[in-house]
C-alpha positions in Angstrom: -49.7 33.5 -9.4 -50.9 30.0 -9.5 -47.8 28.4 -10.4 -45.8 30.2 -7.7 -48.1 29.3 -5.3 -47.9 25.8 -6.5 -44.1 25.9 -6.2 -44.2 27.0 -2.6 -46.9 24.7 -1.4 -46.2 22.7 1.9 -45.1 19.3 -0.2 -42.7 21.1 -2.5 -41.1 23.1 0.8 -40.7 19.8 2.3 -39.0 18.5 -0.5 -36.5 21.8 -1.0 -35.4 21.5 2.6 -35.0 17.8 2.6 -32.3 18.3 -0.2 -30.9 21.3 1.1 -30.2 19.3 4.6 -28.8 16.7 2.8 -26.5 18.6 0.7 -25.7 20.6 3.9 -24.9 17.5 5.6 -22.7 15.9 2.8 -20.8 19.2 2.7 -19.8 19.6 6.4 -20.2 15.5 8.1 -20.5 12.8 5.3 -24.1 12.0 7.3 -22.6 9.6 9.3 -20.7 7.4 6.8 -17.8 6.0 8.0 -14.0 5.5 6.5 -13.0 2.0 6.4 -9.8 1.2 4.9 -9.7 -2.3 3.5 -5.9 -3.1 4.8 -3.8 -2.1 7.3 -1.0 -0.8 5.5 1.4 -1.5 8.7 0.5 -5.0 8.7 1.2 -4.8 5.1 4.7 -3.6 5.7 5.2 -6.3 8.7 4.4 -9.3 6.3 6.7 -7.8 3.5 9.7 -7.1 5.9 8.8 -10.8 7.4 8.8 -12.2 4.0 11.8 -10.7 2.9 14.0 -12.5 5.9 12.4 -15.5 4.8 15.1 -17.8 2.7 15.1 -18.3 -0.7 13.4 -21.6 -1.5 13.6 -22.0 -5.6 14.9 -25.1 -7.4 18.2 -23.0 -8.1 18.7 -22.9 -4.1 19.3 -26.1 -2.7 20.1 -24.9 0.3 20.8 -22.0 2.8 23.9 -20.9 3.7 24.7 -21.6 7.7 26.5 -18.1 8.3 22.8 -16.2 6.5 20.8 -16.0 9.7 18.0 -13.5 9.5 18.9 -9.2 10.7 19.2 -8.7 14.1 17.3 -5.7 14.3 20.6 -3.5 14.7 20.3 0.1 12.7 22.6 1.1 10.4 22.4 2.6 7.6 22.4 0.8 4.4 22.8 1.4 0.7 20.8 -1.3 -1.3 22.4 -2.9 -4.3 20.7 -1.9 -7.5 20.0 -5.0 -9.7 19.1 -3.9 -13.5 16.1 -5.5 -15.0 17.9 -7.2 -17.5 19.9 -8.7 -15.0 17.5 -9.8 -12.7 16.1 -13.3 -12.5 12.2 -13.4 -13.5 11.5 -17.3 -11.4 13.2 -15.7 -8.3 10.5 -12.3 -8.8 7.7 -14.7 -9.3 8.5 -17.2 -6.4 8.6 -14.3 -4.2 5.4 -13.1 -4.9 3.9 -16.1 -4.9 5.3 -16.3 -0.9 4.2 -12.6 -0.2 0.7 -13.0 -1.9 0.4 -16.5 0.2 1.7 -14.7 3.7 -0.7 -12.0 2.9 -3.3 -14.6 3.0 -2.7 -16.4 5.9 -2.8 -13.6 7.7 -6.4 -12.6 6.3 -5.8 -9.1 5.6 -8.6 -8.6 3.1 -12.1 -10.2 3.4 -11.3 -11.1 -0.4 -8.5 -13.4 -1.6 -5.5 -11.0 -2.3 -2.9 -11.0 -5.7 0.2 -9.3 -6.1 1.8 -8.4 -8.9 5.0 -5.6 -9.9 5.2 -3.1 -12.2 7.9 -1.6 -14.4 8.7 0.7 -11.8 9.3 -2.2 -9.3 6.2 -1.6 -6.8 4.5 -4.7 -5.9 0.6 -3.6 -6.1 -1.9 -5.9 -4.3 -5.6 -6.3 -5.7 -8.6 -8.5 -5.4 -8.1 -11.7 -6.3 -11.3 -13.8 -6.1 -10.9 -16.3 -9.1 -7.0 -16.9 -7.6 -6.1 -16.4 -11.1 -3.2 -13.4 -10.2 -4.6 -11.9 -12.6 -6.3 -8.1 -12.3 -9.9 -9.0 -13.7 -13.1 -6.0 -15.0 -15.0 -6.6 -11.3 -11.4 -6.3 -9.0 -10.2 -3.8 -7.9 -6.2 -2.3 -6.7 -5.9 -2.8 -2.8 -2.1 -1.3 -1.8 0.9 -0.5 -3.1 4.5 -1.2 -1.9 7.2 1.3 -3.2 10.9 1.4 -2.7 12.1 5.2 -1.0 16.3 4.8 -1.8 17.5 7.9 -0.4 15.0 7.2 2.1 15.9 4.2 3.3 12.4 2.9 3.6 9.7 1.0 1.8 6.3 3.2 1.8 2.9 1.6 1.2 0.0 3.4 -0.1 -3.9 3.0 -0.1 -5.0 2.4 -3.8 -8.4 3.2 -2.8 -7.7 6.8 -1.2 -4.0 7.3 -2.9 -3.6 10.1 -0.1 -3.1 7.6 2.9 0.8 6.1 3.5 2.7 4.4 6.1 6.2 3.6 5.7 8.9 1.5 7.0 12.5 1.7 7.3 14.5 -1.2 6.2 17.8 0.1 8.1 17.0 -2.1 10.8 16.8 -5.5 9.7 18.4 -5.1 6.0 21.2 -7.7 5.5 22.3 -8.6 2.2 22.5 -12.2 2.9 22.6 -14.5 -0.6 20.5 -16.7 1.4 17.6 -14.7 2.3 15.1 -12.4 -0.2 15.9 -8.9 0.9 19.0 -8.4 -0.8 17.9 -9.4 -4.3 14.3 -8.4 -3.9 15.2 -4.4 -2.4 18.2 -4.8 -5.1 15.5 -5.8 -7.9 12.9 -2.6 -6.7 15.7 -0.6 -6.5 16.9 -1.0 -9.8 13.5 -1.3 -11.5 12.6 2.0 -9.7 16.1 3.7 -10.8 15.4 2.3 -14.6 11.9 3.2 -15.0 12.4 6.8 -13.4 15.4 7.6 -14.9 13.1 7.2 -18.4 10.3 9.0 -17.0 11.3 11.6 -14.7 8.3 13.9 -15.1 6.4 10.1 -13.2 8.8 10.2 -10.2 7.0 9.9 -6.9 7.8 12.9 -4.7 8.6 11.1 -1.3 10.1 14.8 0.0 6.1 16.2 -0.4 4.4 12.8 0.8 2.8 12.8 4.6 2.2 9.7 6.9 -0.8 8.3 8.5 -0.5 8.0 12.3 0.5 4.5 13.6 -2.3 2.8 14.4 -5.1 4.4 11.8 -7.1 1.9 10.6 -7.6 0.6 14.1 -11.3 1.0 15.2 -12.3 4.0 17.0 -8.9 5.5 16.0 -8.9 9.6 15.7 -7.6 9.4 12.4 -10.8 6.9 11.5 -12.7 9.6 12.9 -11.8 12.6 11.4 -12.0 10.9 7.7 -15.4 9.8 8.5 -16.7 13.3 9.8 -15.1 15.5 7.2 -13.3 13.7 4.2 -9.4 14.2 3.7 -7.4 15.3 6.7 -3.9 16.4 6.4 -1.3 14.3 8.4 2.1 13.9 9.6 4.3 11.8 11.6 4.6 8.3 10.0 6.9 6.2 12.0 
């Protein structure tokens, strides 16, 4: 009797209901804690299209062609050249991510310095960078992820920190395939590093069909998407573009 009653003394109830409320409140709200994504996966996309129609400056070019003037912003639809890895050109890969890593931080999209770097399945992945080394160290961390859709015509970007959150973009609308410019070889060299590695590993595809979109405009403050993460976790979404 003396130990149940010192179970169910005053301090001990306190105690059981504080953790109660709290797991209560972690279940249903999150308490308050908020959902802050670390980039803006549409500004993302806006510097890689940007970058893309930028021309190629590498000791090989010497100069752009007069008739290679940046897209229009007239849709059509577009097939992308596939370039196999072995036949693409690894100083043209790492000059443009060398221009997309430094576009990425002029634009201050990360409170951290940001790297980029591309896998074998041709998706450039941006992480914290804080040494500048471009170089994924133990205390850094995966930020985004840029990956090429083909039969969608788009390039999707993903939140490495909560893989469930993408926006996408369609390159239709300002794809030209200019010899000048970076979009034709670099969607070429995605496209066939994408094809490659898949083709090898089919069981790894990504399943673009199954894959839902963030509203535009998420990661703004005060957005409803912001809101609903922060009051009750993972939300299911639609509507991308």
């Amino acid at each position: 009797m003396h130990a149940i009653a010192q179970k169910y003394r005053p301090d001990n109830l306190k105690k059981l209901v504080g953790i109660a409320s709290a797991i209560l409140c972690l279940t249903l709200t999150g308490c308050g804690s908020s959902y802050e994504p670390e980039v803006d996966l549409d500004r993302v996309l806006e510097i890689f299209e940007a970058s893309l129609q930028e021309p190629i400056r590498t000791s090989a070019t010497k100069s752009t062609p007069r008739d290679a003037t940046p897209a229009t912003g007239v849709a059509t639809k577009v097939v992308v050249v596939e370039i196999a890895p072995e036949k693409q050109d690894a100083a043209k890969n790492k000059a443009f991510i060398k221009l997309f890593t430094k576009r990425l931080n002029e634009a201050k999209l990360h409170k951290l310095n940001l790297g980029v770097r591309q896998d074998t399945a041709g998706r450039f992945v941006g992480f914290t960078d804080e040494d500048k080394n471009m170089s994924l160290d133990t205390k850094e961390h995966d930020v985004f992820s840029l990956e090429l859709d083909p039969a969608g015509g788009r390039v999707v970007a993903t939140d490495q920190q909560d893989k469930s959150i993408h926006r996408d973009r369609s390159y239709n609308s300002y794809y030209r395939p200019y010899s000048g410019f970076w979009m034709g070889y670099m969607l070429g060299s995605m496209r066939g590093s994408h094809g490659t590695y898949y083709r090898a590993n089919p069981a790894m595809r990504t399943n673009f069909s199954r894959m839902s979109m963030a509203p535009r405009g998420y990661a703004k403050p005060g957005s409803s998407f912001r809101s609903a993460r922060s009051m009750g976790g993972s939300r299911s979404f639609s509507g991308g573009k």
